[in-house]
N, C-alpha and C positions, 0 to 999 in steps of 0.2 A: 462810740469811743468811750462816754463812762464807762461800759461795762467793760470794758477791754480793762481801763485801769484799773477796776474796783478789782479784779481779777488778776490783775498783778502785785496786788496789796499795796500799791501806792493811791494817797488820797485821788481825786476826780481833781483838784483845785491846785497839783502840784503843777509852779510852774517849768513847760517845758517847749522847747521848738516844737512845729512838727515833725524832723527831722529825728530829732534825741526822744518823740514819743512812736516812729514808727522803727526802730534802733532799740529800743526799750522792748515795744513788743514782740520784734523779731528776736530776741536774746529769748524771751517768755516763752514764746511756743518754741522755740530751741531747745531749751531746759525740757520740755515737756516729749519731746522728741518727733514735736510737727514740725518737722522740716522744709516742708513743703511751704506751708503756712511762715517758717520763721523767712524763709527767700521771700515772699514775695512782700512782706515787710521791709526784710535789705535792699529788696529792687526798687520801694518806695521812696529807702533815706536817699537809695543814690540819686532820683529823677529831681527829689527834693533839694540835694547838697552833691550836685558832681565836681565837685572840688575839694571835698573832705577824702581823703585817702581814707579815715576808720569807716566811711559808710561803706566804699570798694573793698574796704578790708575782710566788713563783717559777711559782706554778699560776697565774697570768695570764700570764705569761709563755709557760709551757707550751702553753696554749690557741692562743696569737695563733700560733703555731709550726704546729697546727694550721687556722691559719685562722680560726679559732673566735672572731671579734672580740665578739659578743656574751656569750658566758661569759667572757673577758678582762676583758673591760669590768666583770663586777658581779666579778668578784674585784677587779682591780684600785680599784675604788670603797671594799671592803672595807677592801684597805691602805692609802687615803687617810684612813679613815676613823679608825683607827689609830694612822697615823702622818703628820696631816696637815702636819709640816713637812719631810717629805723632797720635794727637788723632781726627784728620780729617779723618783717614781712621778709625778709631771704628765707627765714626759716620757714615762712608758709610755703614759699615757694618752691624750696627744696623738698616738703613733701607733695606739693603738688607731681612734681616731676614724678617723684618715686610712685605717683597714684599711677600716670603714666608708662613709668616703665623707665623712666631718662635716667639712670643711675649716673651716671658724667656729670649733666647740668645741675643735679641736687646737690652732689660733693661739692661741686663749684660754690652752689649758693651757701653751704652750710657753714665753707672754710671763708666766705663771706663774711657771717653770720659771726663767726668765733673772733674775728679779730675786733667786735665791738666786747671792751671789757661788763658790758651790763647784759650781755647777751641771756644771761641763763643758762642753768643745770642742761635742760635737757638736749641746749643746741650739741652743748657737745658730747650728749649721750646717742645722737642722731650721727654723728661725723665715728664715734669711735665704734659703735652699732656696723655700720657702715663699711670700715676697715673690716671687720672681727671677720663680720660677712667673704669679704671677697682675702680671707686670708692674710692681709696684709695688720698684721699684727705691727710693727716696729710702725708702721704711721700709726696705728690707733695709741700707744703709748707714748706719742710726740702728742695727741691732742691730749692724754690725760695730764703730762706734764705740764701744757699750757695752762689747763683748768685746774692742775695744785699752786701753780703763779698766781692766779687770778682768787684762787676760793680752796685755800688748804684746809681742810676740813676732813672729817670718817670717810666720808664718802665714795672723796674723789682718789685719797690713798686706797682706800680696798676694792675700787674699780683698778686701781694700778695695777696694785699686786695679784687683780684677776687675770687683766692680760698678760700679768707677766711669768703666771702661774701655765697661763695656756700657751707661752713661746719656750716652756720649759726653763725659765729662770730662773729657779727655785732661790734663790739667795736673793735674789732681787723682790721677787715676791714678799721675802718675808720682810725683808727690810720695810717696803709700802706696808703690808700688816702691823708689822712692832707698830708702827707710826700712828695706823688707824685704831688700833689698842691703847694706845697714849694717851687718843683724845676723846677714845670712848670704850672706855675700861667693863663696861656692862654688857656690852653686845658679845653675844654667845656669836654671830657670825664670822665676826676677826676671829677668834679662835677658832671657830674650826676650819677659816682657812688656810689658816699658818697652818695648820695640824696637817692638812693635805699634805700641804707643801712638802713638811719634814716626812710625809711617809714616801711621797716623791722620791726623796731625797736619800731613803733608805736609813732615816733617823727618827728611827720609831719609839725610842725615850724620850724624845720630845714630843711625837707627834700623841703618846699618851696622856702628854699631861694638858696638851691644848684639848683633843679631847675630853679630858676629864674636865677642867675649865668650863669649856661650854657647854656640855652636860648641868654644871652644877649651875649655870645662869637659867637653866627650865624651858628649854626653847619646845615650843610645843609640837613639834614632831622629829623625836631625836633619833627614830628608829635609825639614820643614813648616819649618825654621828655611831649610835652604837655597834652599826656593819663595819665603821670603819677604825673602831678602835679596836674591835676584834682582829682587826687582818693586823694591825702595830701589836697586838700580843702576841697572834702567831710569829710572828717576827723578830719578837725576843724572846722564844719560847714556852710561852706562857699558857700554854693549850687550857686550861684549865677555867684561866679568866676571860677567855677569845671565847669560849664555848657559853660562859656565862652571859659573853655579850650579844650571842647572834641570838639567845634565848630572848634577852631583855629586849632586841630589835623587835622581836617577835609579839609585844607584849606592851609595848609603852606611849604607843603612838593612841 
């Protein structure tokens, strides 16, 4: 056991259950990518603490790292069981499912999962993933809306204005863009995808100057920026400077 902690760079003298030191080492060999080794650590917290939902938690965890979505799953059941108000274990659970194949019962846990306000970014990047997937775009832009309620930020506007760029919304999109430009005036990304939007849109005086915009914030591979402002000059005539730019596509990345 020394050497296990001397090896986790915590002292040999820290005090700890054995429960929080075989949960300790299972996280150690996890990092390390011994999987195998980090389970049967978590299969140790659980024999140690079967009443703690994080020891179930971490050993469903451990499992699905395996593959092992069926023994995931009744741990993870366990730590619902538990501690059925954390909505971090819906969100295991909804990808457990999807390791599975259960696309239903993962929706189910994920729209769970969203109605807790501390839920996290990425539950609802999992539920609107999920929509984009099976097509149904107008529910993935009811979850982005729920998550600009919750956490208005760049983010979650230029996640909007993606899906709403991909239901062909183009005025909706940009509207979500202006917004995520507002609150992050430096990212070369909002502009060039307003810039889409307006070539979309067959407003290719704008969609030049968003291009040029993001051009001038240095984004390190602009070569798809300068394809696409070439095709906004052929579009206003501009053969001359569309030519300069499938050159510079050619050249800059």
């Amino acid at each position: 056991m020394a050497v296990d902690m001397l090896l986790s760079g915590l002292p040999v003298a820290a005090a700890e259950t054995p429960e929080q030191y075989a949960l300790r080492m299972g996280d150690f060999h996890k990092a390390r990518g011994a999987n195998t080794e980090a389970c049967q650590y978590y299969m140790q917290a659980v024999r140690l603490a079967p009443s703690d939902y994080l020891a179930h938690r971490a050993l469903a965890q451990g499992y699905a790292t395996l593959k092992k979505y069926e023994q995931a799953m009744s741990e993870v059941n366990k730590a619902i069981s538990l501690s059925p108000g954390d909505p971090k274990l819906f969100v295991d659970r909804g990808i457990y499912y999807i390791g599975l194949g259960k696309k239903g019962p993962a929706e189910s846990d994920f729209k769970k999962a969203v109605l807790s306000p501390d839920c996290g970014h990425a539950v609802y990047k999992y539920l609107e993933d999920m929509y984009k997937d099976q097509g149904r775009l107008a529910d993935a832009i009811a979850v982005c809306d729920l998550h600009i309620k919750r956490e208005a930020n760049e983010t979650t506007y230029r996640e909007k204005g993606e899906f709403m760029a991909i239901s062909k919304d183009h005025e909706g999109a940009r509207q979500a863009l202006t917004k995520a430009i507002s609150l992050a005036p430096l990212n070369y990304r909002n502009y060039e995808l307003r810039a889409d939007s307006y070539l979309a849109s067959g407003l290719a005086e704008q969609a030049v100057a968003d291009y040029s915009k993001a051009l001038s914030l240095e984004p390190f591979f602009p070569s798809g920026i300068y394809q696409n402002r070439a095709r906004a000059y052929e579009k206003l005539g501009k053969k001359d400077l569309a030519e300069k730019d499938r050159k510079s596509s050619q050249t800059k990345d």
